[in-house]
Backbone atoms as SQL, in Angstrom:
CREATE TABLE atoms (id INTEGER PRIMARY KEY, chain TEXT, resi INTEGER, resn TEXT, atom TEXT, x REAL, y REAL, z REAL);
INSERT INTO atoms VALUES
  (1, 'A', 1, 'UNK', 'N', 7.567, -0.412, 5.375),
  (2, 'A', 1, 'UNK', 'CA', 8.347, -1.545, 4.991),
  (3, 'A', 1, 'UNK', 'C', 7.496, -2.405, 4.064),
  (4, 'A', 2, 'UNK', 'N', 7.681, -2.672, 2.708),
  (5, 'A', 2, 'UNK', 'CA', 7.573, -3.458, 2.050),
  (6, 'A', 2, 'UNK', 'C', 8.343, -3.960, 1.102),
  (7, 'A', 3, 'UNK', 'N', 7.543, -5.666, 1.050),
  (8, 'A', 3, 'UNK', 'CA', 8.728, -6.730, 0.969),
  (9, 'A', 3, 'UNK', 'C', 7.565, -7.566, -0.140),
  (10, 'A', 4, 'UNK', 'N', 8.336, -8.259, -1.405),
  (11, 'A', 4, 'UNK', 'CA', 7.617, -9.049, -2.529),
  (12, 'A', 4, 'UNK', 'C', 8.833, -9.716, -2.494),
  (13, 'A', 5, 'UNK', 'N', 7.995, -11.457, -2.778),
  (14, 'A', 5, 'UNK', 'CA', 8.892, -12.573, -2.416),
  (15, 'A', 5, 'UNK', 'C', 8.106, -13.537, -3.742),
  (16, 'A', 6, 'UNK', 'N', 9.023, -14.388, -3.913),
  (17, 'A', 6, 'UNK', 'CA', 8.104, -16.036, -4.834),
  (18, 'A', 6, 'UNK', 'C', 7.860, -16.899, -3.746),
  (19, 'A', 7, 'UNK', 'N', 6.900, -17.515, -4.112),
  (20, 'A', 7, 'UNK', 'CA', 6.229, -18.678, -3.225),
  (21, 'A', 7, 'UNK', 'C', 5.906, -19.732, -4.003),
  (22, 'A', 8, 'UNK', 'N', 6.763, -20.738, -4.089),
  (23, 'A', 8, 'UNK', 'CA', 6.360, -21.693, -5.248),
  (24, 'A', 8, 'UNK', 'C', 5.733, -20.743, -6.529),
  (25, 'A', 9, 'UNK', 'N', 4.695, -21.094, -7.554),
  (26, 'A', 9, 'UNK', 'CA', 4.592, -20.744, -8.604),
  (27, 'A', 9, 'UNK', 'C', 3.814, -18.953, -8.181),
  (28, 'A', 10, 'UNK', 'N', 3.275, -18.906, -6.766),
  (29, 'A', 10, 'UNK', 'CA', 3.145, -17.702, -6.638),
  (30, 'A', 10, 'UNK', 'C', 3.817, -16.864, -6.089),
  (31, 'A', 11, 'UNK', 'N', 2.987, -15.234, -5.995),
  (32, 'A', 11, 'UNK', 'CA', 3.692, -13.948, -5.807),
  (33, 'A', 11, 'UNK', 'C', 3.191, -14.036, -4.337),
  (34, 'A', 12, 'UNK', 'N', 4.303, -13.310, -3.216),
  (35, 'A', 12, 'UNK', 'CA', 3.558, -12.945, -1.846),
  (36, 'A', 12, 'UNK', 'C', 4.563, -11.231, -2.011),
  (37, 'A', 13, 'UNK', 'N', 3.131, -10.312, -1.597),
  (38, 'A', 13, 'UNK', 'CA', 3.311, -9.113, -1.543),
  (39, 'A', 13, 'UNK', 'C', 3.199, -8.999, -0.180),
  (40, 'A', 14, 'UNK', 'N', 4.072, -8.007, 0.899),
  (41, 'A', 14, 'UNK', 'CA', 4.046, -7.981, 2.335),
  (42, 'A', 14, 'UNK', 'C', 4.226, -6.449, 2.404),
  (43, 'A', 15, 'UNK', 'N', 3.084, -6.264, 3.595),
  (44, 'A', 15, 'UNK', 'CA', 3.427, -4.602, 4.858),
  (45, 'A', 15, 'UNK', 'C', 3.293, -4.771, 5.619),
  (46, 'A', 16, 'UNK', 'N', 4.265, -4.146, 6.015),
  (47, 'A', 16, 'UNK', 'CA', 3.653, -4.124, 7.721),
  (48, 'A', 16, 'UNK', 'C', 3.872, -2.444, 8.182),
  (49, 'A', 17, 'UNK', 'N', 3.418, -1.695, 7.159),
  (50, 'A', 17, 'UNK', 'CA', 2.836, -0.988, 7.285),
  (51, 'A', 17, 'UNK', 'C', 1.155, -0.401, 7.913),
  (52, 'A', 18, 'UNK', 'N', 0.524, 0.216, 8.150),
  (53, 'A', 18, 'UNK', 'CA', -0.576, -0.085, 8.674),
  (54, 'A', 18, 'UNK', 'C', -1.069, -0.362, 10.413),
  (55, 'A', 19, 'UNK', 'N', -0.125, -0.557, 10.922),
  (56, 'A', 19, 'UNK', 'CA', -0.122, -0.863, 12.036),
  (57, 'A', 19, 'UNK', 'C', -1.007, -0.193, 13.057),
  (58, 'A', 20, 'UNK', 'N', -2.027, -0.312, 13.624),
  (59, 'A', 20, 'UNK', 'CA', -2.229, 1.122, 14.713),
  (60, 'A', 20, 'UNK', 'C', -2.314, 0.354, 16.064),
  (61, 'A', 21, 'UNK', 'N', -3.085, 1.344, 16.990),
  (62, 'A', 21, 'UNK', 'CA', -3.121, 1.083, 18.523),
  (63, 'A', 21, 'UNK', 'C', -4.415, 0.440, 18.601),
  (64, 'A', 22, 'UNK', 'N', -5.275, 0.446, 17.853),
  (65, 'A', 22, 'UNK', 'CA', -6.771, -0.005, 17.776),
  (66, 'A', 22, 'UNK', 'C', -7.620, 1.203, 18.268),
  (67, 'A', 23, 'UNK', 'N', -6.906, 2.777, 17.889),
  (68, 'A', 23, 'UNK', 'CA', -7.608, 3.843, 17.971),
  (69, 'A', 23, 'UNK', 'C', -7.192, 5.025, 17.402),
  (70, 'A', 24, 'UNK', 'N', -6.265, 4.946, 16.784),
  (71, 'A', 24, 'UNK', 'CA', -5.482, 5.805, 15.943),
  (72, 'A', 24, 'UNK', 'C', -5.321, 4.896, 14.308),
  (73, 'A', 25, 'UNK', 'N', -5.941, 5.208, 13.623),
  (74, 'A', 25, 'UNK', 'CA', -6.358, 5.105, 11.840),
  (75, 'A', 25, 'UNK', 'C', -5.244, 5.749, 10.774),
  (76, 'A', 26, 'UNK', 'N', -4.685, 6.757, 11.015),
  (77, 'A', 26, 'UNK', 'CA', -3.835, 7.606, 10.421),
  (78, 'A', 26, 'UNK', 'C', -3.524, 6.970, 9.675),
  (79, 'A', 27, 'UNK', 'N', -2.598, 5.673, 9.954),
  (80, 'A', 27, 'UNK', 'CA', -1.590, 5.282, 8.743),
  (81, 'A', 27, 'UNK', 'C', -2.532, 4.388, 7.748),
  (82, 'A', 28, 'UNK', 'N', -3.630, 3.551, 7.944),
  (83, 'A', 28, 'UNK', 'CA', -4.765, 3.299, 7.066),
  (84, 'A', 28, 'UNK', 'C', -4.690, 4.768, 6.201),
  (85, 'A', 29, 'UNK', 'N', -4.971, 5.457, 6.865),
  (86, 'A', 29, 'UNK', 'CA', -5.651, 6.612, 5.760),
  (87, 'A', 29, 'UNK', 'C', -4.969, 7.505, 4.842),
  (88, 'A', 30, 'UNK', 'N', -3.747, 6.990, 5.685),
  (89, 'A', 30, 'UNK', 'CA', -2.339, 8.032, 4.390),
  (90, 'A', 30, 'UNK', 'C', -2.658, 7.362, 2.766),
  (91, 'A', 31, 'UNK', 'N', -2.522, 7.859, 1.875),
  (92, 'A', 31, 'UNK', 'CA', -3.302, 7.503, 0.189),
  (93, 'A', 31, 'UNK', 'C', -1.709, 6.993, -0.316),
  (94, 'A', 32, 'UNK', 'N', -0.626, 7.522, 0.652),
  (95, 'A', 32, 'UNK', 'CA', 0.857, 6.136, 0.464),
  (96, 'A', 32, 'UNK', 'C', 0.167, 4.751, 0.719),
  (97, 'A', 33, 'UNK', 'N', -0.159, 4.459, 1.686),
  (98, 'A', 33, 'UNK', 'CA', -0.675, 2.967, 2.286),
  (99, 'A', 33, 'UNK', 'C', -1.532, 2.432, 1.260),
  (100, 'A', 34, 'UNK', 'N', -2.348, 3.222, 0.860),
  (101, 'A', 34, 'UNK', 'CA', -3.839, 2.948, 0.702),
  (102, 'A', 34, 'UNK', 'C', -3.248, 2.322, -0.948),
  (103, 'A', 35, 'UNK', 'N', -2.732, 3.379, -1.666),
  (104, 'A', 35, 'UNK', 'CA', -1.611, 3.401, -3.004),
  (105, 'A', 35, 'UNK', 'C', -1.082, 1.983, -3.259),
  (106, 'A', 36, 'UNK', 'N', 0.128, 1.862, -1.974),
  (107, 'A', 36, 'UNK', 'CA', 0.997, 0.640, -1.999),
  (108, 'A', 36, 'UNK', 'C', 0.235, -0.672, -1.918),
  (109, 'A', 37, 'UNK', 'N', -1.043, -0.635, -1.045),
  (110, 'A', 37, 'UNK', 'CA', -1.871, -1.749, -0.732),
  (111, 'A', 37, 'UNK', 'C', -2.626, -2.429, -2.292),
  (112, 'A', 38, 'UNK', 'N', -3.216, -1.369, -2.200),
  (113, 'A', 38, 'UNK', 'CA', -3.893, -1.577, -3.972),
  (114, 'A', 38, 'UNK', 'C', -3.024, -2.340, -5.136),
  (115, 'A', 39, 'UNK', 'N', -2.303, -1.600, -4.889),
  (116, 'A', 39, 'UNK', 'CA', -1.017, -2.117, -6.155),
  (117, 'A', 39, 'UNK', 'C', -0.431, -2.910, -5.929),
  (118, 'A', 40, 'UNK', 'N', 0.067, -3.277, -4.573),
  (119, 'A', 40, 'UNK', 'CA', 1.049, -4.521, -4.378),
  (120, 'A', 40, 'UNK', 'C', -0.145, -6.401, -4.312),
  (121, 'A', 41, 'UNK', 'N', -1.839, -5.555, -4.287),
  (122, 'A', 41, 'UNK', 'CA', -2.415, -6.923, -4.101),
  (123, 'A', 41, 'UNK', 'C', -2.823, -6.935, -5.757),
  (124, 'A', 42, 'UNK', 'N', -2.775, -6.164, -6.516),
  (125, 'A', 42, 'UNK', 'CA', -3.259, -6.468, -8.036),
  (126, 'A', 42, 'UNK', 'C', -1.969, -7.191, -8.395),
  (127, 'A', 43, 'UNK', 'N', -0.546, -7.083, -7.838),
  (128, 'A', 43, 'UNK', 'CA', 0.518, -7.238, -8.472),
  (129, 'A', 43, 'UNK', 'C', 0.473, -8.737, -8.127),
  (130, 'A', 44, 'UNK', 'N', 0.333, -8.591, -6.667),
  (131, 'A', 44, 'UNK', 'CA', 0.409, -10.492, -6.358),
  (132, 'A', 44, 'UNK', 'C', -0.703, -11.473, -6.977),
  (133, 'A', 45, 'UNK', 'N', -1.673, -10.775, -7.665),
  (134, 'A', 45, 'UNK', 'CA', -2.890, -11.335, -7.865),
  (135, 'A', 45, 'UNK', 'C', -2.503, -11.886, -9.893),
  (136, 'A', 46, 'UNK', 'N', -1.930, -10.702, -10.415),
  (137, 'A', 46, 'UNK', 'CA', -2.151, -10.944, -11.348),
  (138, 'A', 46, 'UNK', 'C', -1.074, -10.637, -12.349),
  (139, 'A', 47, 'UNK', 'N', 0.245, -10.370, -11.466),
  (140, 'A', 47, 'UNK', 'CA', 1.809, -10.145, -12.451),
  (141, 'A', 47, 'UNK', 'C', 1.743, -8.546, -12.771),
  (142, 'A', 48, 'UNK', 'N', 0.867, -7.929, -12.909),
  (143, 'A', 48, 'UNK', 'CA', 0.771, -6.722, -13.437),
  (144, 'A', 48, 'UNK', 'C', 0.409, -5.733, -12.775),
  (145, 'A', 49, 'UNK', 'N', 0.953, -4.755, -13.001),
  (146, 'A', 49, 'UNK', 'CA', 0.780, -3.207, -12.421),
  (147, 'A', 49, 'UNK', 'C', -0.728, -2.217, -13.162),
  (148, 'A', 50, 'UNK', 'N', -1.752, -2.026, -12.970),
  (149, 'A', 50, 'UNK', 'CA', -2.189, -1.473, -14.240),
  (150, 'A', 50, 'UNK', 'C', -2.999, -0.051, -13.335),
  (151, 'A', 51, 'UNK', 'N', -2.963, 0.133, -11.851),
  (152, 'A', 51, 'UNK', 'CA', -3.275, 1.132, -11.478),
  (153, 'A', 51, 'UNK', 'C', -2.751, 2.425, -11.606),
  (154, 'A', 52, 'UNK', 'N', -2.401, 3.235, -11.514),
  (155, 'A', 52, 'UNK', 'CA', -1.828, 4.615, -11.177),
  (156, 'A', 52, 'UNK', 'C', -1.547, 5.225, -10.307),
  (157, 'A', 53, 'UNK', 'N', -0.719, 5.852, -9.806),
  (158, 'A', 53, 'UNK', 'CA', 0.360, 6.154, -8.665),
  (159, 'A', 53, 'UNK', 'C', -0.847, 7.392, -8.600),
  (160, 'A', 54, 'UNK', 'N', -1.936, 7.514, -7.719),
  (161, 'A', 54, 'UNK', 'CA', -2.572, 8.951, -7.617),
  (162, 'A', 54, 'UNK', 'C', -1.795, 10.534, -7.087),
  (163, 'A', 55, 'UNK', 'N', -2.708, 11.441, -8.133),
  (164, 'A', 55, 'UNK', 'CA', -2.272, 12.981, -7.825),
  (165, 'A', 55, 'UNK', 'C', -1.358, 12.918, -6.663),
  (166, 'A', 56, 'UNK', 'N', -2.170, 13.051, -5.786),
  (167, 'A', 56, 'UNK', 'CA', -2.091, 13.039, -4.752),
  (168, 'A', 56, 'UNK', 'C', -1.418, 12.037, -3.571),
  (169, 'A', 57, 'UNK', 'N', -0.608, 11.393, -4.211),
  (170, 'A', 57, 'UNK', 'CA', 0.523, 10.391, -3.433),
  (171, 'A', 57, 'UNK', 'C', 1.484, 11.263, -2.767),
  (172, 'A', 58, 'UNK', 'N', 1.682, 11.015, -1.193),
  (173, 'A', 58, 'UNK', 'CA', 2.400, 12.360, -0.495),
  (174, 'A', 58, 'UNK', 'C', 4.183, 11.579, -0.817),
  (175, 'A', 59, 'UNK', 'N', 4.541, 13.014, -0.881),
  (176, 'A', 59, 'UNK', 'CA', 6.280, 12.929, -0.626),
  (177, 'A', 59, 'UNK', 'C', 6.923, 13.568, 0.268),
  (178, 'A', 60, 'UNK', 'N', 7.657, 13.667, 0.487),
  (179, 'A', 60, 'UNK', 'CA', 8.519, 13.932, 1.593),
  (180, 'A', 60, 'UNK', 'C', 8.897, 15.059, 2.680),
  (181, 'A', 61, 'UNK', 'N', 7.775, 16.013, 1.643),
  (182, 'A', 61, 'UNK', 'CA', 7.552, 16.953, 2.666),
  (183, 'A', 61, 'UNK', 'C', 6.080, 16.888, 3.158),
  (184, 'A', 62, 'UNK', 'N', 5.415, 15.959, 2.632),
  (185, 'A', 62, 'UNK', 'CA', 3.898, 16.043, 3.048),
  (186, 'A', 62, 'UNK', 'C', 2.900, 14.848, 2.854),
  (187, 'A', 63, 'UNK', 'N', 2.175, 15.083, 4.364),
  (188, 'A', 63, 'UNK', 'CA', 1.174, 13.360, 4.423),
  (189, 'A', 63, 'UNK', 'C', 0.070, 13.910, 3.796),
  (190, 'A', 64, 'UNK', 'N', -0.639, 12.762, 3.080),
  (191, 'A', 64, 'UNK', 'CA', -2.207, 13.354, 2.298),
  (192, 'A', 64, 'UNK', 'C', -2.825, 11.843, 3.118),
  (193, 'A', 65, 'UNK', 'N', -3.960, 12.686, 3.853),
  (194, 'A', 65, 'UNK', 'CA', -4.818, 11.334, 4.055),
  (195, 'A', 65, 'UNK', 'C', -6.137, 11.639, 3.506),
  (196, 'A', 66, 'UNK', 'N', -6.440, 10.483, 3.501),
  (197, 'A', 66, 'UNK', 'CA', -8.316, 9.852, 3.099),
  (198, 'A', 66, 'UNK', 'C', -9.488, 10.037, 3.729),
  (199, 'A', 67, 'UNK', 'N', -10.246, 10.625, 3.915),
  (200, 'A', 67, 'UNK', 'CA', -11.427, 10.538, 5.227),
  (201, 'A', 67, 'UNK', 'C', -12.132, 9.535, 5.288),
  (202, 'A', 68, 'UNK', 'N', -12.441, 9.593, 3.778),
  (203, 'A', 68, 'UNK', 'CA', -13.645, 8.469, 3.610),
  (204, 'A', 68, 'UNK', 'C', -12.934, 7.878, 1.891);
């Protein structure tokens, strides 16, 4: 779930994605999260998009995670 709103003269970018149990990481490490996070805080930061959607962004038949 994500949600971009105005806030007076600024941008608020929201997830609530990410969530874990405080022992399960998975959804940190999916490179969707990691993707959307990056981009939605350059977007609130600075109006603009200028990253790239990586190779490796999973779709719908498949999760890609991060180790490190």
């Amino acid at each position: 779930m994500l949600l971009v709103t105005s806030f007076g003269k600024g941008r608020v970018f929201h997830t609530a994605i990410g969530h874990n149990n405080g022992k399960d990481l998975t959804a940190q490490k999916c490179v969707g999260f990691i993707a959307t996070l990056q981009r939605g805080t350059e977007w609130a930061a600075t109006g603009k998009v200028t990253q790239k959607v990586p190779a490796d962004f999973p779709g719908t038949d498949k999760v890609t995670l991060r180790e490190n």
